[in-house]
N, C-alpha and C positions, 0 to 999 in steps of 0.2 A: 589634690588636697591643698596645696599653695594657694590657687585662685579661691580658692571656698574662705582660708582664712586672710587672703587679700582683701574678698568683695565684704567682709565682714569687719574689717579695720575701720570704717568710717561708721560716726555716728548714726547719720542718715539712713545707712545701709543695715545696720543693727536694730530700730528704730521700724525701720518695713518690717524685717522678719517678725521682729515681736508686734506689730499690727496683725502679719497672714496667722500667726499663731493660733487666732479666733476664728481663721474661716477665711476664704477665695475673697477677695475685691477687686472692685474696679479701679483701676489707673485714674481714673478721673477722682474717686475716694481718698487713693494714697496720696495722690498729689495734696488734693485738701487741707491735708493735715500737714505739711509744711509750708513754711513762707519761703518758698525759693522758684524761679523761674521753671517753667515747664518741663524745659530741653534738660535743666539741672536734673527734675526727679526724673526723668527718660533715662538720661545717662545711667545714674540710679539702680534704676531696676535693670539696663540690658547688662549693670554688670554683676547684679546678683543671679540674672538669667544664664548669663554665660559660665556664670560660678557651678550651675546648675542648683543652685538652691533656691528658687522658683521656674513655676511652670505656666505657663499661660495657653488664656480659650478665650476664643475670639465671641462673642456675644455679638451677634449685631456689627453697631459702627464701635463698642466699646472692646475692650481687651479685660478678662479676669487674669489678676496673678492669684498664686496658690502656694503654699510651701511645700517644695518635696521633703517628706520626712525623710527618705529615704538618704538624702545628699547630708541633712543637718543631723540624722543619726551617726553617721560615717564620720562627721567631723566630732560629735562629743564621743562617742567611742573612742578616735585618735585620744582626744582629752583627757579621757578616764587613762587611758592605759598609759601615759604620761605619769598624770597622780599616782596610779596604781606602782608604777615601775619606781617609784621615788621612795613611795612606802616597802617596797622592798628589797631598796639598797640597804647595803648592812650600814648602820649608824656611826658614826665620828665617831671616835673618843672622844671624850670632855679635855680641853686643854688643861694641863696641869696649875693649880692656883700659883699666882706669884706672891711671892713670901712677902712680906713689909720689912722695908729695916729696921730695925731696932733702935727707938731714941736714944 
């Protein structure tokens, strides 16, 4: 779970997922869409790949990535039950008002 919300810390990396969101693309696509050196977007994706939250199919000379729901269900799950565990802590007490002194 650490690696998933590691490889999810950068913009970049945040930024693919919600691209694979819509459907498989090509490596040559994803690149595309940023201005940054090659090796940069490679990096990229083999550390959302290693994250496990894409999967890749080799096409030819191209490579599709894909998003595993599977990996990004497990991480908002963690999520939810976060939220969820906060909304059923029992709540503060409201600190008591402080008095004004009296002119």
């Amino acid at each position: 779970m650490n690696g998933v919300f590691k490889a999810l810390s950068h913009p970049a990396r945040r930024r693919i997922v919600a691209m694979l969101r819509a459907g498989p693309l090509p490596s040559g696509e994803i690149a595309a869409a940023f201005d940054m050196a090659w090796p940069t977007v490679t990096a990229h994706l083999a550390a959302l790949k290693d994250a496990g939250l894409v999967e890749t199919e080799r096409q030819g000379a191209s490579i599709r990535y894909r998003l595993n729901i599977s990996a990004v269900e497990e991480a908002v799950g963690f999520l939810l039950d976060l939220v969820g565990a906060a909304d059923d802590a029992p709540a503060r007490p409201a600190a008591p008002a402080k008095e004004r002194p009296s002119p």
